[in-house]
C-alpha positions in Angstrom: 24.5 12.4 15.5 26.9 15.4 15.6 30.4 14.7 14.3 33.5 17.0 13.8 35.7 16.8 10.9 39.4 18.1 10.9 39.6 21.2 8.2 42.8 19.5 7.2 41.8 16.2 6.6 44.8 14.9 9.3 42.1 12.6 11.4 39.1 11.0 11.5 35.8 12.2 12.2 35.2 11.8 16.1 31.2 11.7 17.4 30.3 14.3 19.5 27.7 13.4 20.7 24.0 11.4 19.7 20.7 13.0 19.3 18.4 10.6 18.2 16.7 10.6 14.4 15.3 13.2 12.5 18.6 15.9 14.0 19.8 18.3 11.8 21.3 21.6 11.3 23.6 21.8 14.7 24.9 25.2 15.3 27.3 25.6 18.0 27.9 29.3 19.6 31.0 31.6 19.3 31.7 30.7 22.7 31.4 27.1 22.4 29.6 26.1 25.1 26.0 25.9 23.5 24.3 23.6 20.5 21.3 24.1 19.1 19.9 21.7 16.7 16.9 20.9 14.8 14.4 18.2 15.3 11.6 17.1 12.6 9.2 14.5 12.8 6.2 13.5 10.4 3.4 11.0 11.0 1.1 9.3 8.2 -2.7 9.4 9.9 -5.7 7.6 8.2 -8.7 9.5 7.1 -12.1 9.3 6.3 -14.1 11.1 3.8 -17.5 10.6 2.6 -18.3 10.4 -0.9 -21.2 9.1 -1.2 -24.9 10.3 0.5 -25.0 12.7 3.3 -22.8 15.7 2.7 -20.0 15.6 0.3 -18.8 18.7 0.9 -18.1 18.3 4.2 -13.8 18.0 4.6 -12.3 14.6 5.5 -11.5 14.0 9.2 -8.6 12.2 10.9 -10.1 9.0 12.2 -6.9 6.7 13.2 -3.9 8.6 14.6 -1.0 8.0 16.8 2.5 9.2 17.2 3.5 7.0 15.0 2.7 5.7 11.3 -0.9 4.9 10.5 -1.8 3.5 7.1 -3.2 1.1 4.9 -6.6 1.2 6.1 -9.3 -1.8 5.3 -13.3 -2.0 6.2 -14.3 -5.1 7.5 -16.8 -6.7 5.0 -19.8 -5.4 7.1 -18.0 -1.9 7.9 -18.0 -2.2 11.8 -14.2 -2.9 12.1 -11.1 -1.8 10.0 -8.0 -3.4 10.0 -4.4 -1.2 9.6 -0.6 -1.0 9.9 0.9 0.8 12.4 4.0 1.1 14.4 3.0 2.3 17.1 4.7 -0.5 19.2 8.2 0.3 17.5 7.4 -2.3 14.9 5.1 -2.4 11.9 2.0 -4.5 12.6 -1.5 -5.1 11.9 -3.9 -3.3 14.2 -7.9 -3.2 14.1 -10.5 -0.9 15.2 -13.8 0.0 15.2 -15.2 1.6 12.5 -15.3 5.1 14.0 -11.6 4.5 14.7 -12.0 3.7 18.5 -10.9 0.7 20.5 -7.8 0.0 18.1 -6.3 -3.6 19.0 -3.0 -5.4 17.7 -3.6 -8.5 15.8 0.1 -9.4 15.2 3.1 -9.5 17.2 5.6 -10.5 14.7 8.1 -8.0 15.5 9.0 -7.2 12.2 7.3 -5.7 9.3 3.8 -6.6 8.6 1.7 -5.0 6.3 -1.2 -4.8 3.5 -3.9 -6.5 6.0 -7.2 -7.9 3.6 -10.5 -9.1 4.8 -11.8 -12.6 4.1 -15.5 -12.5 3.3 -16.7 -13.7 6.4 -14.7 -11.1 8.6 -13.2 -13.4 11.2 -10.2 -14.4 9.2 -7.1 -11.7 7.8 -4.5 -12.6 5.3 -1.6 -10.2 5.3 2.2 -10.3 4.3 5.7 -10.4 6.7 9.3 -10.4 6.6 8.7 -12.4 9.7 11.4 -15.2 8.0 13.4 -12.4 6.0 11.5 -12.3 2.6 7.8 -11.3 2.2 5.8 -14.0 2.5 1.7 -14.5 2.8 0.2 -15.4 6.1 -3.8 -15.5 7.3 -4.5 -14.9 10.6 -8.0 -15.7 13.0 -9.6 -12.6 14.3 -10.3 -15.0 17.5 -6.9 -17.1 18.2 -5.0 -14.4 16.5 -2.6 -17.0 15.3 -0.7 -16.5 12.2 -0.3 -19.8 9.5 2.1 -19.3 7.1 0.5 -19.8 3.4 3.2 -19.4 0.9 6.8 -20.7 1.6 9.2 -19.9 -1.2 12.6 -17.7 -1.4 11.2 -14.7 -3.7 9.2 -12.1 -2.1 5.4 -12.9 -2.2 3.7 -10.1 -0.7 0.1 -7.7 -1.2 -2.2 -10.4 -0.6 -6.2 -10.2 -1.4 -9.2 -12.8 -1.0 -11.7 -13.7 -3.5 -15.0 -12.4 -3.3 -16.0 -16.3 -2.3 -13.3 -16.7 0.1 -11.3 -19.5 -1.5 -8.7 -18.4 -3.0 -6.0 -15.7 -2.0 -4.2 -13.3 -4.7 -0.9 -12.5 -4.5 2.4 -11.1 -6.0 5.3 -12.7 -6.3 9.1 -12.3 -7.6 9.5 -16.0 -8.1 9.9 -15.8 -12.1 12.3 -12.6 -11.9 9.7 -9.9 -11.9 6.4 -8.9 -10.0 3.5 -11.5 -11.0 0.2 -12.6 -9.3 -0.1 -15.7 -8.5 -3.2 -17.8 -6.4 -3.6 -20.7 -4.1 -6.4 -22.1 -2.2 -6.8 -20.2 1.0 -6.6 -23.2 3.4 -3.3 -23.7 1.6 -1.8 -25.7 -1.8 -0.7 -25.3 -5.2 -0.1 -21.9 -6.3 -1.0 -20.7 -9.6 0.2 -18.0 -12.0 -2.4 -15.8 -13.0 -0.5 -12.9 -15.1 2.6 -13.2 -17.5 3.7 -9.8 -18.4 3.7 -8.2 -14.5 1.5 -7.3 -12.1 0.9 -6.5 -8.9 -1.7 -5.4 -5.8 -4.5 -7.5 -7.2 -8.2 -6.8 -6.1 -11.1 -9.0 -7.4 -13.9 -7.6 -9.0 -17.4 -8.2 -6.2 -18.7 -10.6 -8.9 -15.9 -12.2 -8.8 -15.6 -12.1 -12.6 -12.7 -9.7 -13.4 -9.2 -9.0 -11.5 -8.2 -5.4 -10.9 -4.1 -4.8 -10.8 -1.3 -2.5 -11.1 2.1 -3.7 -13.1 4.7 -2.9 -10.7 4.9 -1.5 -6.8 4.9 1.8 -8.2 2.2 4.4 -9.7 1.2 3.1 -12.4 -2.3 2.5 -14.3 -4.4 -0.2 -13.0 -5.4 -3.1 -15.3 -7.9 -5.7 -15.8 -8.0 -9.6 -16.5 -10.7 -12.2 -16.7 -10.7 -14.6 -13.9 -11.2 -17.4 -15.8 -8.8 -15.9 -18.3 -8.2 -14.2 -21.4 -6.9 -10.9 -22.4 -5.9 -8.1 -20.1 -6.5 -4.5 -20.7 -5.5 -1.2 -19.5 -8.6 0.4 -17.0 -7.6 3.6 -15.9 -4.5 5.6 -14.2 -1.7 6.4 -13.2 -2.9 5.5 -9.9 -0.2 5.6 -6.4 0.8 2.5 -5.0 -2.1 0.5 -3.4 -4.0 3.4 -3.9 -7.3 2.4 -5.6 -10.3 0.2 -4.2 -13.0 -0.9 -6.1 -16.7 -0.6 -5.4 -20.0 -1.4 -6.9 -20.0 0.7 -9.9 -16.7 1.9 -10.4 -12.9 2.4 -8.9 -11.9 4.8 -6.6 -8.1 6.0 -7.0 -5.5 8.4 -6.2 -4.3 10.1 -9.1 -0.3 11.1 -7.7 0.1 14.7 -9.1 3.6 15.8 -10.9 6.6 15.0 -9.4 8.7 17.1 -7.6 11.0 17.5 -4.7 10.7 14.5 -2.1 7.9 12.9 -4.6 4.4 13.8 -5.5 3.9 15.9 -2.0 1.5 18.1 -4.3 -1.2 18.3 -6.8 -2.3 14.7 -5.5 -6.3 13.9 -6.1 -9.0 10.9 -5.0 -10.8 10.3 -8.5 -13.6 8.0 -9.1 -14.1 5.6 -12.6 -17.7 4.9 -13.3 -17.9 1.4 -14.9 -21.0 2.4 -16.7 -19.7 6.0 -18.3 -16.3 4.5 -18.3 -15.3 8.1 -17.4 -13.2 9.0 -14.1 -14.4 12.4 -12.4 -12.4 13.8 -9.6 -13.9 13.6 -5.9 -12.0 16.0 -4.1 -8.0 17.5 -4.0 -5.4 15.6 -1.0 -4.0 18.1 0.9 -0.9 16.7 2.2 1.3 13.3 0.6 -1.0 10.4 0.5 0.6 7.0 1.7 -0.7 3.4 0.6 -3.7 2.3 1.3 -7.5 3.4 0.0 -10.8 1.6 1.2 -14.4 2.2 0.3 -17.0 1.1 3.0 -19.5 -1.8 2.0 -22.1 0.7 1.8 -20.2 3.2 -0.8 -20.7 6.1 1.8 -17.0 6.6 3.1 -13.4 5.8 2.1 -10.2 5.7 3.8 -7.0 7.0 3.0 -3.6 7.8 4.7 -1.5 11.5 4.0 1.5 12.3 6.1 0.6 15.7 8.3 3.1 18.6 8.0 6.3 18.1 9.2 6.7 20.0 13.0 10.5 21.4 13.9 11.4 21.9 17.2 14.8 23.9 18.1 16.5 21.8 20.5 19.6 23.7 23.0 22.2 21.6 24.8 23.8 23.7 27.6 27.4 23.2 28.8 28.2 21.7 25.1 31.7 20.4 24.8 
């Protein structure tokens, strides 16, 4: 939006005229009857890289991309399909795709935001979270009917949603003691059940279903670790971004944010990988651009995906006859 402001302070700012989002800098010329403006956009894609087998060397490629926001990518348990956020339609829902990124489908039409999409183990099934109601809440939602059922129902925001590696429970964070916990409840529905006490968030199980894999806050921070069954929690590796680490067969992968700076980590930013058995974290490769949420290995360990925001693009923009 262009405005004009009296030097003097004697009147109120009067709109000139509306140019849409992302305008800036307008310049008028001397003779008054021209505007140029700026107009800058920037788009979060997902990408594939493979890290495992075949070529490593070989650069990631884009494999989901729009006009809009892509990100938060997640392999179906068999690989062929991946479910991710988009907002392509104006809104942020949950889309899939194939697993070479073609024949992308929406799964929700919520109209609203809906986000952080996670596979149940048989791959017909999603749980996800929504502001559908105005707070984050935990729904599941058939691949088939494509009919969201609302699982959690409680004022506090309950949101980042995983399934256990036997399908019957779902993980989730919740605000519903003052600060970020993770709760479970069945995933057909029930009593939930707090499963940290001094904060957490994002939780992953481990694929033996024996350990749960966490961050303390939605934030980088370092990702933790905490029995199942219970017990002790302890500090695994880190900082990692927000909903930026997956876990595989033998280790984590993660994005380590680099130093802060101007508009946040945009540089420095790297995928690393812990071995369990070496308990030592190497780096994979360097991310080019600033990495959004979402990382996901592929069942077999060859590929993961992860979302960065391409370059921004400016485009002068001229308005003739300008009053």
């Amino acid at each position: 939006m262009l405005w004009r402001v009296s030097v003097s302070d004697s009147e109120k700012p009067v709109l000139l005229a509306s140019f849409g989002r992302s305008s800036y800098q307008p310049t008028v010329s001397r003779q008054g009857n021209r505007l140029v403006y700026q107009v800058s956009t920037w788009k979060a894609n997902i990408w594939r890289a493979e890290v495992s087998g075949g070529d490593r060397s070989r650069p990631a490629e884009k494999l989901i991309a729009s006009t809009r926001q892509e990100f938060n990518a997640q392999y179906s348990p068999d690989g062929s399909r991946v479910a991710f956020t988009s907002d392509r339609t104006g809104n942020v829902e949950i889309w899939v795709c194939n697993g070479d990124g073609s024949n992308p489908v929406q799964l929700t039409s919520l109209e609203t935001s809906s986000g952080t999409s996670r596979w149940f183990p048989d791959g017909k099934r999603i749980v996800f979270d929504s502001q559908k109601d105005g707070q984050a809440e935990i729904f599941v939602i058939d691949w088939e009917t494509r009919v969201p059922l609302r699982l959690t129902n409680d004022p506090s925001d309950d949101s980042t949603p995983s399934v256990s590696h036997d399908g019957k429970w779902v993980y989730f964070s919740s605000t519903r003691t003052g600060r970020s916990e993770i709760w479970r409840m069945p995933a057909e529905g029930g009593q939930e059940v707090q499963v940290t006490h001094d904060g957490g968030a994002i939780p992953f199980e481990s694929l033996d279903g024996k350990k749960l894999y966490y961050q303390k806050k939605l934030a980088p921070s370092d990702v933790w670790q905490v029995p199942v069954a219970g017990g002790e929690e302890t500090r695994v590796l880190g900082p990692a971004g927000h909903l930026q680490f997956a876990i595989a067969k033998d280790g984590i992968y993660f994005i380590e944010p680099g130093p802060p700076g101007y508009a946040g980590w945009i540089n420095g930013n790297s995928l690393k990988f812990f071995n369990f058995a070496k308990g030592a974290t190497e780096k994979v490769f360097d991310i080019k651009y600033l990495p959004q949420i979402g990382l996901s290995v592929s069942p077999d360990g060859r590929y993961v995906l992860f979302s960065q925001t391409d370059p921004f693009v400016c485009d002068l923009m001229l308005v003739e006859n300008f009053r």
